[in-house]
C-alpha positions in Angstrom: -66.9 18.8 24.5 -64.7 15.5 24.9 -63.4 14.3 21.2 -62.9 17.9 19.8 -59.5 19.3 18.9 -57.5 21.0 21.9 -58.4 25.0 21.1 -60.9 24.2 18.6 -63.8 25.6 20.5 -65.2 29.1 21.9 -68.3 28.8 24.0 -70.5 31.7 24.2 -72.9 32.0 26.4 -75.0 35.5 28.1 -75.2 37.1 31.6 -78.4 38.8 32.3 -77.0 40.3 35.7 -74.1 42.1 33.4 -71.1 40.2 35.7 -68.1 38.4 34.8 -67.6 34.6 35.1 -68.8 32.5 37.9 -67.0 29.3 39.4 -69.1 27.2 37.5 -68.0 29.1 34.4 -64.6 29.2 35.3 -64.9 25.7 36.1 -66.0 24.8 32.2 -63.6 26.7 30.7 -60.4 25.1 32.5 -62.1 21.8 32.5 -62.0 20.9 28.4 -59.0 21.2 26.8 -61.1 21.6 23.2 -62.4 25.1 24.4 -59.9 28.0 23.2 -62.0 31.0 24.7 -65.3 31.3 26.8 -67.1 34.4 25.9 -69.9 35.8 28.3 -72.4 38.6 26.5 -74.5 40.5 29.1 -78.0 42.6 28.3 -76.0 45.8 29.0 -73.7 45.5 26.0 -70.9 44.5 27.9 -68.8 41.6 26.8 -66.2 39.1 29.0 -63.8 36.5 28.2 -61.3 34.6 28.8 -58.6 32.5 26.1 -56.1 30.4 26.6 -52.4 31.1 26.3 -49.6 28.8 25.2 -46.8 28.0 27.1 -46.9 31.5 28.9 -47.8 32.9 32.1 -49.4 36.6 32.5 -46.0 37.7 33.6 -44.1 36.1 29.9 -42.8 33.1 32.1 -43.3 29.7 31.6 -46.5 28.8 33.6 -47.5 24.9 35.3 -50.7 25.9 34.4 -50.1 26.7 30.9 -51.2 24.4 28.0 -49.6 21.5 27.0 -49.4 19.3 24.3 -51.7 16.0 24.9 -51.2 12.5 23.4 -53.7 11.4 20.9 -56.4 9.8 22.5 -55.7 11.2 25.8 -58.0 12.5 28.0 -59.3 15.9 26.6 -58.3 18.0 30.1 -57.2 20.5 30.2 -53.5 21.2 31.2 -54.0 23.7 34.0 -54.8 23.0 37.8 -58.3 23.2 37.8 -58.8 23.0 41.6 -55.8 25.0 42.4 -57.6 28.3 40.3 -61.1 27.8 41.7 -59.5 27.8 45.2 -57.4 31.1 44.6 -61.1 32.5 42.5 -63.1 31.6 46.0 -60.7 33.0 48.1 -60.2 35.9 45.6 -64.0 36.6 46.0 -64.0 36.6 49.9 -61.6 39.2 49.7 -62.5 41.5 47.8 -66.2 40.9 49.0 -65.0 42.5 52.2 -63.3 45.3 50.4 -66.0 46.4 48.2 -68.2 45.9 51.1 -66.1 48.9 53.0 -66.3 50.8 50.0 -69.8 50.6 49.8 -70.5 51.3 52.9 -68.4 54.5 52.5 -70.4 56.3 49.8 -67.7 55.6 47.6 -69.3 53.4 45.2 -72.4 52.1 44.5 -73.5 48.3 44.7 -74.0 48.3 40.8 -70.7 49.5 40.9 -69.0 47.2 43.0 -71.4 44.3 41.3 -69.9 45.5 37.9 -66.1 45.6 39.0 -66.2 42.9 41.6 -65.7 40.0 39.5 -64.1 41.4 36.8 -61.5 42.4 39.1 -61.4 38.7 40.4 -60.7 37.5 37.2 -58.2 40.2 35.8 -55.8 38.6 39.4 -56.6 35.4 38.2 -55.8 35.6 34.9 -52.2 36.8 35.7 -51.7 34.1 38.4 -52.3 31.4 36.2 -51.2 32.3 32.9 -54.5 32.8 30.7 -55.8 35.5 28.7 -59.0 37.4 30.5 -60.6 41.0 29.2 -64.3 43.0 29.4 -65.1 44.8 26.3 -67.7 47.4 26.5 -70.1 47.9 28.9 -72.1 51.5 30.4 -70.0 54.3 30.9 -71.4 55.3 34.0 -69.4 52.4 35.8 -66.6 53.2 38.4 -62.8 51.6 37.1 -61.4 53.0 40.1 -60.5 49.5 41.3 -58.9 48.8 38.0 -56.9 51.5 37.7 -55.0 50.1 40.9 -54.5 47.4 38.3 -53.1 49.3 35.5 -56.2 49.3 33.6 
């Protein structure tokens, strides 16, 4: 994905587990600055991504992470602390691992729930830490949001 245009790409790729990125997707998405937007398209009709934003964090401030331009024949990164955001999506996931574990194990939600919201959730915190643009579209109806609607969802 080197030699292509910063934002000049969207990846798309599918989910058969119906779940939100993974580390590794994450990981491709920060990692080339030619990719505008990764998209993820699960069986269940359920749809993820995530897009870059310019210059802007989640909050409307000016974000180290944001994009930047790049020389010509510079290296095609791209412009956000790669290692930093994995760090804070692993530690994310421990988290709330442990929490949805608890709510589980309260008969408050089921694990297709908690498998459903769990990384969306992770992702929805990271993209307003580090100033990129993350959603789900879609997806059954029979799903708790009860998670997200602690985060304004």
């Amino acid at each position: 994905m080197n030699g292509y245009p910063a934002d000049s790409l969207i990846i798309i790729h599918n989910h058969h587990a119906n779940v939100s990125f993974s580390g590794p997707d994450l990981r491709q998405f920060l990692s080339f600055r030619s990719l505008y937007a990764s998209v993820i398209a699960c069986a269940d009709g359920t749809a993820y991504y995530a897009a870059r934003k310019r210059h802007r964090s989640a909050g409307g401030h000016s974000s180290p992470y944001a994009d930047k331009e790049s020389p010509p024949g510079a290296p095609q990164d791209a412009n956000y602390d790669v290692e930093r955001i994995l760090s804070d999506y692993h530690w994310n996931h421990v988290c709330l691992t442990a929490r949805y574990g608890r709510e589980i194990a309260a008969g408050a939600i089921s694990e297709k729930e908690a498998l459903y919201n769990h990384g969306h959730e992770n992702m929805v915190r990271l993209a307003r830490m580090h100033g990129f643009r993350y959603g789900r579209i879609g997806g059954p109806p029979n799903h708790s949001l009860m998670d997200l609607r602690r985060l304004g969802e």
